[in-house]
N, C-alpha and C positions, 0 to 999 in steps of 0.2 A: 521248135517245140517250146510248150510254154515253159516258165521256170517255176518251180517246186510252189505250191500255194501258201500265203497265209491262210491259214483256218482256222476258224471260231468256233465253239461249239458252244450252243444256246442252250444252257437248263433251268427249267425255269420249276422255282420251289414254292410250295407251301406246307408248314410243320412236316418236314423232309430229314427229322434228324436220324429217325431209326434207321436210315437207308443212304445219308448221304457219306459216309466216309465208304464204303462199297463203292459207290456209283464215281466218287472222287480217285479210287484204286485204279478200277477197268478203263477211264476214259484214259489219264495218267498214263497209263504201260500201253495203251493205244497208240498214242502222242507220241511216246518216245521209240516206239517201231516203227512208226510212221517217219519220224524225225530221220530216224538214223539208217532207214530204207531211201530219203533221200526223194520221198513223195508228196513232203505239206514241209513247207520252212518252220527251223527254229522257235520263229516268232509270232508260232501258233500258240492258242491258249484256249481256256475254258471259262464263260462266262456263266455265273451263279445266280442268278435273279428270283431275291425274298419278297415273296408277294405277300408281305403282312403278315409273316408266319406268328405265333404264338408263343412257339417252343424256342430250340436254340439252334433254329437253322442258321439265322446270320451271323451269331457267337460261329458258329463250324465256318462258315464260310469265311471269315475274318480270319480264321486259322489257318484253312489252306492257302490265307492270301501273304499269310506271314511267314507262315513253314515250310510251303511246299510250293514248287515248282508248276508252272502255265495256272494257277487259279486267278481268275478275278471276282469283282462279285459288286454288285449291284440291288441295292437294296431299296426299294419302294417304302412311301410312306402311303401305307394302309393297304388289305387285302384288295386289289383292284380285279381279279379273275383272273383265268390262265391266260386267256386269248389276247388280254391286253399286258401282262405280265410279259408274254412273250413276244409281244409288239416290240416292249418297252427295251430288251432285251438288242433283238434284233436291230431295230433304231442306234439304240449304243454301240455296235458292231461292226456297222455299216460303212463306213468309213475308215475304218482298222483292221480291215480283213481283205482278204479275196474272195473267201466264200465262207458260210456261215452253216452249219448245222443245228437245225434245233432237235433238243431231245428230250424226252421226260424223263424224271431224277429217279422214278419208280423201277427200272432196269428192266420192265420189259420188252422193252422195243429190242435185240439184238445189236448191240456197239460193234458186232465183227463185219457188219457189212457198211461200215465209212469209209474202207477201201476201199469199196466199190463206188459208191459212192465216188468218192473221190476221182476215181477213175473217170467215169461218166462225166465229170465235170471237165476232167482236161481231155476230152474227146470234144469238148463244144458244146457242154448243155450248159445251158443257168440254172436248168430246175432240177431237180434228182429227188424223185418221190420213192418213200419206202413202202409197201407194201404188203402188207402180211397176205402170206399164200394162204393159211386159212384160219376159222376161229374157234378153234376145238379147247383153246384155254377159258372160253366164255362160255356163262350157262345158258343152258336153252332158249331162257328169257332174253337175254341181251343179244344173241347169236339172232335171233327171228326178230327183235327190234330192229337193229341194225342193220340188217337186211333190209324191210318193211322202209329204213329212212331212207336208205342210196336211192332205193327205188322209187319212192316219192320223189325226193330230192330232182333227180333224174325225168320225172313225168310233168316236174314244174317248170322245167327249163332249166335250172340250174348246174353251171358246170363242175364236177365234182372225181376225183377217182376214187374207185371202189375199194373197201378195204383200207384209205390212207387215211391217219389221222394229223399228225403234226410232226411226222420222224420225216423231215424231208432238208437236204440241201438247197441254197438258194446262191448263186454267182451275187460278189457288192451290187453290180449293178441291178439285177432284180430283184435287190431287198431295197435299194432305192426306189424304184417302181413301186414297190409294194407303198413304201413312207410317202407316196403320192397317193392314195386313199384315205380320205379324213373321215369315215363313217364312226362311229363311235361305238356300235353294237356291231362288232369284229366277229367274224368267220371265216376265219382264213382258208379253212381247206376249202371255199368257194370262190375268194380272194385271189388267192397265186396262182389258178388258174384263167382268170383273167387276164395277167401279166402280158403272156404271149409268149413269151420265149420258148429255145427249145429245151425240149424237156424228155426225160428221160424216167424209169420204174428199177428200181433192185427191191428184190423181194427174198421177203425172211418169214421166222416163224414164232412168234410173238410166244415171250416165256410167261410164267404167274408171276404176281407182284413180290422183289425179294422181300421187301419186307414195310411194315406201317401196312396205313387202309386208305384205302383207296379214296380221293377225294373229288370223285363224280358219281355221289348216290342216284336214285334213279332221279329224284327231282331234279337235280341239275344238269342229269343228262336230256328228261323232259326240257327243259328253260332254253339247252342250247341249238334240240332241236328244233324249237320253236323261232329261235332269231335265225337258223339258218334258212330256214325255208323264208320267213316274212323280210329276211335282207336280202331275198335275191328271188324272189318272184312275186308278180302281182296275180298270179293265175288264182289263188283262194280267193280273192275282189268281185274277179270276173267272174267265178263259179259261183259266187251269188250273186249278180246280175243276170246269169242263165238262172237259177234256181227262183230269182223273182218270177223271171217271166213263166217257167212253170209251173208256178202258183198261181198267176193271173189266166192263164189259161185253164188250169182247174177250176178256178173259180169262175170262169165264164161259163163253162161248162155245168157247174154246181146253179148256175143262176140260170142257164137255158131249162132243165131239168125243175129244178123248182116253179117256174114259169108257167110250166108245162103243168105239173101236178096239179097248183092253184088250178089257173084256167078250166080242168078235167074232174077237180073235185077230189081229188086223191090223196089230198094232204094226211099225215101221220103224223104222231109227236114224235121230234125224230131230237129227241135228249141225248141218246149215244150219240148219233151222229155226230151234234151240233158240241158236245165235251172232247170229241176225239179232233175233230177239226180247231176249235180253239187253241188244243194242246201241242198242236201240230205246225199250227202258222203259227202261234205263241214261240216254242222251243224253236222254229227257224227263225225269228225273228231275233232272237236271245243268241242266236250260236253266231247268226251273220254278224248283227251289232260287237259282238265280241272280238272277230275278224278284222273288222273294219277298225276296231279299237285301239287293236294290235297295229294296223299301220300307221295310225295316229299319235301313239306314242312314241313309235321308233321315231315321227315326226319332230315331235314335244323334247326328245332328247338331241336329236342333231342338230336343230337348232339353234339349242341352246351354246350349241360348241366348246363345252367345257373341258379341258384337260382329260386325256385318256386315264393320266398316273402323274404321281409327282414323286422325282427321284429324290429321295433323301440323303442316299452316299454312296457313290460310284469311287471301285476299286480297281486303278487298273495300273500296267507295268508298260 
């Protein structure tokens, strides 16, 4: 049997202060039933990572790193995003742990199923995804997006599970796996499952945000839709190289037809026609190039190879 884990658990903050001595409470009295149940070692803790905040997240986190028991905390120079926030995180962990938890600092995700979690881990998985059984805390709007995205996601090829965002366990060694992808426009919940390992699902029931606002408006939840799909499928490429050729074939079709009129004498001033059709190849013309833009850039940046984050001051015990 294995013996007791070290465990890490990944929070990763931005202007996090209305919410983070709560979220610092419940992990805390987690750790220590866990501790003293004799299911994750001692020299388990909690990693804090300030992704540029504004307010006085890293002031709090420097606190619990003084006052209180299993905090550490890792502090970013400048807002670099969640995705890579919690890279930067996970990376710092890897090597200091047995298995890692990541979790967001907002308290909705449910903290009572990292036993299970846990569980699932020393049964022999690496991966342990959480999964919200349903989304009745999101409005209609985000509820039918959300939806709309796994489902695309899923028709482009990309592998993905339903319902999971970033509440997932990972074994050291599949966060090392993971630190072996150097892409720089990160999505992970398309990521770790690439990995391979075995992996496992516990499911919960996702609460409202304890408290602060929420910091994925729809624009950024638009942005990260949009790197998910163009970091893990070329199928919107292809579907305009199908969409070319059924434009060349209407247009051959447009051209046999006019041929034909000329030749018979039948010609009409055809001004609708000829504004609807310009408007038409015009706006595909405009949507593809954009598409194609969009892989260009992802290009334009990983090429470049520059630094995901740069750590400023790493807290640990």
């Amino acid at each position: 049997m294995k013996e007791a884990p070290v465990l890490a658990i990944v929070v990763p903050c931005y202007k996090e202060e209305a919410v983070l001595h709560e979220t610092h409470k419940r992990l805390s009295q987690l750790l220590d039933r866990l501790t003293t149940e004799g299911r994750i070692s001692p020299r388990s803790y909690i990693l804090y990572v300030n992704d540029g905040s504004t307010d006085r997240t890293w002031e709090i986190i420097k606190e619990f790193y003084k006052n209180t028991s299993y905090a550490c905390g890792l502090n970013l120079a400048g807002n670099v995003g969640h995705q890579n926030a919690l890279m930067a995180g996970l990376n710092a962990v890897k090597e200091r742990c047995d298995a890692a938890i990541s979790i967001d600092a907002d308290l909705q995700d449910d903290v009572n199923v990292i036993p299970e979690m846990v569980e699932r881990y020393m049964e022999g998985n690496d991966i342990v995804y959480g999964v919200r059984r349903e989304r009745k805390t999101d409005t209609f709007f985000k509820r039918t997006t959300a939806l709309a995205f796994y489902r695309l996601m899923k028709t482009m090829g990309a592998k993905s599970v339903y319902n999971h965002a970033d509440y997932r366990l990972m074994s050291s060694r599949a966060i090392q796996q993971l630190c072996r992808f150097r892409e720089r426009n990160l999505y992970l919940r398309g990521l770790v499952p690439l990995i391979g390992y075995q992996t496992a699902c516990v499911y919960y029931n996702r609460d409202k945000r304890f408290a602060g606002e929420s910091k994925y408006p729809f624009k950024k939840m638009l942005n990260f839709a949009i790197d998910g799909i163009t970091s893990f499928s070329v199928k919107p490429v292809r579907m305009i190289f199908w969409l070319g050729c059924i434009f060349l074939l209407i247009a051959l079709c447009v051209t046999i037809w006019t041929l034909r009129a000329y030749f018979l004498h039948d010609t009409v001033p055809g001004w609708s026609s000829l504004m609807i059709s310009l408007w038409l190849v015009g706006g595909t013309i405009l949507v593809s190039l954009g598409i194609v833009g969009e892989y260009i850039g992802k290009i334009y940046i990983e090429v470049k190879d520059r630094p995901r984050y740069n750590e400023e001051e790493l807290l640990l015990r």
